[in-house]
N, C-alpha and C positions, 0 to 999 in steps of 0.2 A: 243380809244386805245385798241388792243388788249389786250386781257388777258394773262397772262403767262401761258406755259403749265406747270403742275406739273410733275415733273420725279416722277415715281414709286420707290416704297422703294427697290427692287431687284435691279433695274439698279444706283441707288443711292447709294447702299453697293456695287455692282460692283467697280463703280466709284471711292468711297472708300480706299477701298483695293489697286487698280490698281494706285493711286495718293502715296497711303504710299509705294507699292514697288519701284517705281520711286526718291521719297527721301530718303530709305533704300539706293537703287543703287547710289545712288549721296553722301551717306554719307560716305556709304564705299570707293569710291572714293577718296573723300577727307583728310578721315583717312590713308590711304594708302602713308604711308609715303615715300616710298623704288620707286614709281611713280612719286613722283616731287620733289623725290632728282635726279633722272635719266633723268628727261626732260632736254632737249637742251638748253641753255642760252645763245644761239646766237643773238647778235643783229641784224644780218639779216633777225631771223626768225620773228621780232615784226616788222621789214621792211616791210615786203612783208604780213604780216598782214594787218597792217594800210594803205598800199596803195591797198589792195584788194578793190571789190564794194561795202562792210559793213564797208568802213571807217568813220570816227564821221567826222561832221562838220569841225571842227576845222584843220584834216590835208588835208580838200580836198582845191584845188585853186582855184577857181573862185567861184565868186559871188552867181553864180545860181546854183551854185554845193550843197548847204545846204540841200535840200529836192531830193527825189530821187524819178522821174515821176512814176507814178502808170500806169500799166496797164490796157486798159477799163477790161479787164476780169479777173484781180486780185481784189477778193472780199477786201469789207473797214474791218479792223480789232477793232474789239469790243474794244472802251476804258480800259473794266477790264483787259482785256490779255496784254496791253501798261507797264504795270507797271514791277517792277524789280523784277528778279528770284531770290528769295532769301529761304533759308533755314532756316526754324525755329529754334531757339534757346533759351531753353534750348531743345536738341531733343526728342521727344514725347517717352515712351520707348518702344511703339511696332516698332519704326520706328529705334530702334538702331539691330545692326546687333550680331550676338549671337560672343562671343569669339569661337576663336578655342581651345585654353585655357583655363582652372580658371586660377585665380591671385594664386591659391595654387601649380599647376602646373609650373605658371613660378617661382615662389619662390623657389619651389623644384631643378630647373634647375640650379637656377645662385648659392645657397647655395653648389648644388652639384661642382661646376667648381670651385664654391673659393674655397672649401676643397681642391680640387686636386690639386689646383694651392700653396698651403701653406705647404702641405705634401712633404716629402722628397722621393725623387725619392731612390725605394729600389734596383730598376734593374741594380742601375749605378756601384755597383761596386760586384755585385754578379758571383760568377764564372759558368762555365759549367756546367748544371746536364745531368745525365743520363736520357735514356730514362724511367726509371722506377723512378725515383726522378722526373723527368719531369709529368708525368701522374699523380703521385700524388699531386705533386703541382697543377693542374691543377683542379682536384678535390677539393682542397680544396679551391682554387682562387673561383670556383661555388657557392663551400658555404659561403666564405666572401661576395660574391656580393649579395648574398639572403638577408644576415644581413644587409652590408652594403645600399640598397634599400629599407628594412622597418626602419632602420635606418634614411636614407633620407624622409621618408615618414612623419613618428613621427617629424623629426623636422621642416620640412614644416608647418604641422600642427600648432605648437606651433608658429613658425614666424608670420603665414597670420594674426589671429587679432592683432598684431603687429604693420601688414603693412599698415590694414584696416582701424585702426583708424591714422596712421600720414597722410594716405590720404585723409581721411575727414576732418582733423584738414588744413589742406593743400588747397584742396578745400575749404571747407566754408571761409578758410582768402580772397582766390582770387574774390570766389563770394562777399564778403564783399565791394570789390571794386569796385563792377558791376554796374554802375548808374543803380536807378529802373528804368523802363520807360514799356509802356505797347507795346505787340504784337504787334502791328504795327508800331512804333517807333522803333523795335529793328533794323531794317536794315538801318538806316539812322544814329546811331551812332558807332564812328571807335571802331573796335573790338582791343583787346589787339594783340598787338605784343612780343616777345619771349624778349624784353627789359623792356615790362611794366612788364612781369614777374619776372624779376630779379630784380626788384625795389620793387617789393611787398614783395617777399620773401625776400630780405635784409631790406628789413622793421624794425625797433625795435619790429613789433607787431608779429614778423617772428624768431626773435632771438632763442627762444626754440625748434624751426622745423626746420631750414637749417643752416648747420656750412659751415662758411665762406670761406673756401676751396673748398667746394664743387660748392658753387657759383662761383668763380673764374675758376675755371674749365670748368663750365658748358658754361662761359662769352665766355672763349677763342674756345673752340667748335663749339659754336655757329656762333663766329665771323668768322671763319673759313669756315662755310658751306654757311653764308650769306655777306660775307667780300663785295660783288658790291651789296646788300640790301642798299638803302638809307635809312637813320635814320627815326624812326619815329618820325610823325610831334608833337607828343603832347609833352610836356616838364613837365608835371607832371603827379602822379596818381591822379586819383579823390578819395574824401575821401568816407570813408565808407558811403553804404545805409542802409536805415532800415531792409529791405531785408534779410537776410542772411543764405538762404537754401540753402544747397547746389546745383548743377544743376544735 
C-alpha cells in the first residue's frame, strides 16, 4: 500500500485559510436575511428543480432511473467528499463575519427614532419667520443637534450593557435547550425552528425575559412571513442539557 504523502505546513495553512473563507462566505449568506425573504416561492420553481438531471431517487420514473451512468472518463469520487455539506455550529469565531455595526451603534439608532417618534411635532402649528428669524433658528437647530447627538451617544452607552446581558440571559436559556451531542452528530439532528423558539421563550423558565405581548406579536409576524411554512415536525422541546454555554 502506498504511503500517504504529507502536505507541507504552507500549503496546509493555505488550505486553511481558504476552507474558513468559504464558510465565512456561506455564513454570511445564510445570515442575510433581506435574501430569502426576497427569493421566489413559486412552486414551479422546486418543479423544474426536481425534474432537473440532479433529481433524488424518489421523483425520478423508472426503475433503472436510481443510479445515474458514470462516464468512463469521469473520475470515482473519494468516499470522504460523499458526505453532507454541512456548516459547523456553534460557528468557530474567526469564521464569523465582522458587523458593520456595534450593537452600541444600533441601540443608538432605534433609541434615536423612538424619541422622535414620542416628541411632539413643534413645526405643526408654528407660524412664518423671517428670513433673519429663520437664520437664526437655524443656527441654533445646529446647536441643538450637537447636544442632542452626544445626548444620543451617552445614552446608548448606558443602554448596551443592558441589552448585553438580556441577550446572554436569552441565549444561554435557548442554548440550554440544545441536546448535547458531539461535532459530528450536530448535523443529523433537526435544528430549531422560529416555533421552538417561541416555546422556549414562553417557557415558565422565560417568564422574567419576554413579556407576553411581545411574544404574541412576534407569533403573528412570523406566521405571516412563513403562513405556506409547514409546522414543525417535533411536538415538544427537549429538556435542558448539561451544557449551557452560550454559542
Amino acid at each position: 500500500m502506498a504511503r500517504r504523502q504529507l502536505v507541507p505546513t504552507a500549503l496546509r495553512d493555505e488550505l486553511t485559510e481558504y476552507s474558513s473563507l468559504l464558510r465565512a462566505l456561506r455564513t454570511t449568506h445564510t445570515l442575510d436575511v433581506g435574501a430569502h425573504l426576497i427569493q421566489s416561492q413559486d412552486p414551479s420553481d422546486h418543479e423544474s428543480d426536481s425534474s432537473g438531471p440532479e433529481a433524488t431517487p424518489s421523483t425520478s420514473s423508472g426503475p433503472g432511473s436510481n443510479k445515474r451512468k458514470r462516464s468512463p472518463t469521469e473520475p470515482e469520487v473519494p468516499h470522504w467528499r460523499k458526505r453532507d455539506q454541512w456548516t459547523r455550529w456553534p460557528i468557530p469565531a474567526k469564521d464569523v463575519p465582522p458587523p458593520d455595526w456595534t450593537l452600541q451603534d444600533e441601540i443608538g439608532t432605534i433609541v434615536k427614532q423612538t424619541l422622535a417618534s414620542i416628541e411632539p411635532e413643534s413645526d405643526s402649528d408654528s407660524e412664518s419667520l423671517s428670513a433673519k428669524d429663520e437664520s437664526d433658528a437655524d443656527s441654533a437647530h445646529d446647536g441643538d443637534s450637537d447636544d442632542e447627538d452626544a445626548y444620543m451617544q451617552n445614552l446608548a452607552e448606558l443602554i448596551t450593557p443592558v441589552v448585553e446581558n438580556y441577550l446572554e440571559s436569552v441565549l444561554a436559556l435557548i442554548c440550554a435547550h440544545t441536546i448535547a451531542r458531539s461535532d459530528s452528530m450536530q448535523n443529523r439532528i433537526e435544528p430549531f425552528d422560529w416555533r421552538d423558539l417561541v416555546n422556549i421563550l414562553g417557557s415558565p423558565a422565560a417568564a422574567h425575559l419576554v413579556d407576553e405581548t411581545i411574544l404574541q406579536t412576534v407569533i403573528t409576524r412570523m406566521q405571516t412571513l412563513f403562513e405556506t411554512t409547514p409546522a414543525s415536525t417535533s411536538t415538544s422541546i427537549p429538556v435542558p442539557s448539561s451544557d449551557t454555554g452560550a454559542p
